[in-house]
C-alpha positions in Angstrom: 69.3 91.9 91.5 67.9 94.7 93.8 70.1 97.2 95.9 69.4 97.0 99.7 70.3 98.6 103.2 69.5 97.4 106.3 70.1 99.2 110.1 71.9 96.0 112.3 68.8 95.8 114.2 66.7 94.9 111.3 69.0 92.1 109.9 67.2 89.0 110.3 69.2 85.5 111.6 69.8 83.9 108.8 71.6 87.2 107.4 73.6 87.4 110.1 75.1 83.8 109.9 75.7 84.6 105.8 77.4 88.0 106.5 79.9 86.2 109.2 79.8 83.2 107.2 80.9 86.0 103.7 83.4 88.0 106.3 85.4 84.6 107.0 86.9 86.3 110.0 87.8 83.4 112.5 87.6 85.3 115.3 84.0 86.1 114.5 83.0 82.4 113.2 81.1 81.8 116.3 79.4 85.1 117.1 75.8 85.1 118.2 73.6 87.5 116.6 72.6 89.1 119.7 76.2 90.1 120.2 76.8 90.6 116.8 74.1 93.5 117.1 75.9 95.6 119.7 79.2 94.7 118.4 78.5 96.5 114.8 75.6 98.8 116.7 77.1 102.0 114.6 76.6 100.4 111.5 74.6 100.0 108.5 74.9 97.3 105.8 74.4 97.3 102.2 73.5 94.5 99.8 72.7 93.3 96.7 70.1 90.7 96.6 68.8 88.1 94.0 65.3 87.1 93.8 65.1 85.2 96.6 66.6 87.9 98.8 70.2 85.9 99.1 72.9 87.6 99.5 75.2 88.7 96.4 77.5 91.2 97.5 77.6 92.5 100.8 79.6 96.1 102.2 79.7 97.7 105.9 79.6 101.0 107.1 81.2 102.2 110.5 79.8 105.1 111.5 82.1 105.1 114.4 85.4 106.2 112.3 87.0 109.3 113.1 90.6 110.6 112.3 92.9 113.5 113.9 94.7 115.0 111.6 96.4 118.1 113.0 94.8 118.1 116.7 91.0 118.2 114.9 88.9 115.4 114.6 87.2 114.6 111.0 84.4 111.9 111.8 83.8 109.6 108.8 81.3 106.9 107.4 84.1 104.0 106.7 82.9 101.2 104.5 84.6 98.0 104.8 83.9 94.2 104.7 83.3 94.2 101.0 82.7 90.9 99.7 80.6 89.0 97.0 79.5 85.9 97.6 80.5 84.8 93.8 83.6 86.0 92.6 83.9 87.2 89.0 80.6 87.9 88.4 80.3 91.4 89.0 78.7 91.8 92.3 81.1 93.5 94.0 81.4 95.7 91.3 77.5 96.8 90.9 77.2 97.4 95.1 80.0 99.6 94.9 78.4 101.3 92.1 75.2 101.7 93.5 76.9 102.5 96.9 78.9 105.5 95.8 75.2 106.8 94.3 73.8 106.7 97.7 76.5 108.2 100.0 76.7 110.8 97.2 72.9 111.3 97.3 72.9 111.1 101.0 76.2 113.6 101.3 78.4 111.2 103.7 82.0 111.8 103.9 82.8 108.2 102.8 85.8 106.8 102.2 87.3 102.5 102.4 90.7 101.1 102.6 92.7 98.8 100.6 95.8 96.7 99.8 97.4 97.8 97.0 96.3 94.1 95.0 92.6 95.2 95.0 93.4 98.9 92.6 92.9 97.5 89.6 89.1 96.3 91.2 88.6 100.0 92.6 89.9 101.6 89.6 87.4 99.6 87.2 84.7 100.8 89.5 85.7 104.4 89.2 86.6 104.8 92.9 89.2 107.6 93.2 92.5 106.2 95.2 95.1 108.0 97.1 97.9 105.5 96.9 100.0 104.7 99.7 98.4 107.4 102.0 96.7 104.5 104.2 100.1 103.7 106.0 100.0 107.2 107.3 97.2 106.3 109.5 98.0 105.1 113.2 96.4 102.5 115.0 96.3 102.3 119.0 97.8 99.1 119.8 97.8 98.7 124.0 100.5 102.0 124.6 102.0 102.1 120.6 100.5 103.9 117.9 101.3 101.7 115.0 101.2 101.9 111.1 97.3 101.2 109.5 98.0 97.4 107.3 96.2 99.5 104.7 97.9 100.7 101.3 95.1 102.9 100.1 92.4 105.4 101.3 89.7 105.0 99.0 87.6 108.1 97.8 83.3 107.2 97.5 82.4 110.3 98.7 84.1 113.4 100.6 84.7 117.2 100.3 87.4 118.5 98.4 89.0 119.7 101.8 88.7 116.7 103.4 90.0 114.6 100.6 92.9 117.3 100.1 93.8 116.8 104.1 93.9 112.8 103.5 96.1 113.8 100.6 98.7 115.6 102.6 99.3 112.3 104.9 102.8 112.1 105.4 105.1 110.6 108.1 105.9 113.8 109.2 101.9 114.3 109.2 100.3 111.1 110.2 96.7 110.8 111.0 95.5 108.7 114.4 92.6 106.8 114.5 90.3 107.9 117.4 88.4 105.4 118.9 86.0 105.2 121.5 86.7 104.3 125.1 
């Protein structure tokens, strides 16, 4: 198994159709790569590989993530789309390993999301968890701001402050996800 990471311009066709293929997202079944490339543009992914360079375990970052919490924005790396192409064989678990070593190394304020099923998966890999504080994040649906479908923020790398400011989520002290127009 070797640790990779590819920019979204350097993925190759056939990685494309086994990441959307992996992300089971109807809504992106169908995607061309060619849009698929300016759709995740801010992104990097990370994989493990066999031998054959196919695709183990696969996890996303979004480079375009960034939360207001009390009128100042904190830009993140967000890592979603975690899936392994195999379940119970420890994929998942040894790219999440290796992927908390690089943002570490690297020094990216990283942190995931989860439902509150998939602790016991997080906690095995050592991945520090601020229950419930997920919720406390708002979403921009047309005019609403509504509740994140999140349970958990999930902790792979961040600044004492910063995790200390997700830990202070309240609903008298929500945080609103800031996206780009």
């Amino acid at each position: 198994m070797k640790y990779q990471i590819k920019e979204t311009k350097d993925l190759t066709e056939n990685e494309i159709e086994h990441i959307l293929q992996l992300w089971d997202i109807s809504a992106w079944n169908t995607m061309k790569s060619a849009y698929f490339r300016t759709f995740f543009k801010d992104s990097e992914f990370h994989f493990l590989v066999d031998a054959d360079q196919n695709i183990l375990a696969i996890i996303r970052v979004n480079f375009d993530f960034t939360l207001k919490i009390a009128d100042v924005n904190y830009p993140f790396a967000e890592a979603v789309g975690l899936v392994s192409a195999h379940k119970k064989k420890g994929y998942g678990a040894a790219l999440v390993r290796h992927f908390k070593e690089n943002v570490i190394q690297r020094n990216l304020d990283t942190i995931g999301f989860c439902h509150s099923d998939l602790r016991p998966f997080y906690e095995k890999c050592s991945i520090e968890i601020l229950h419930n504080k997920a919720k406390m994040i708002k979403e921009s649906v047309g005019s609403e701001w509504i509740n994140s479908e999140d349970d958990d923020i999930l902790i792979f790398n961040t600044s004492n402050e910063r995790k200390e400011l997700l830990n202070q989520l309240s609903s008298k002290n929500n945080a609103y996800l800031i996206t780009k127009e």
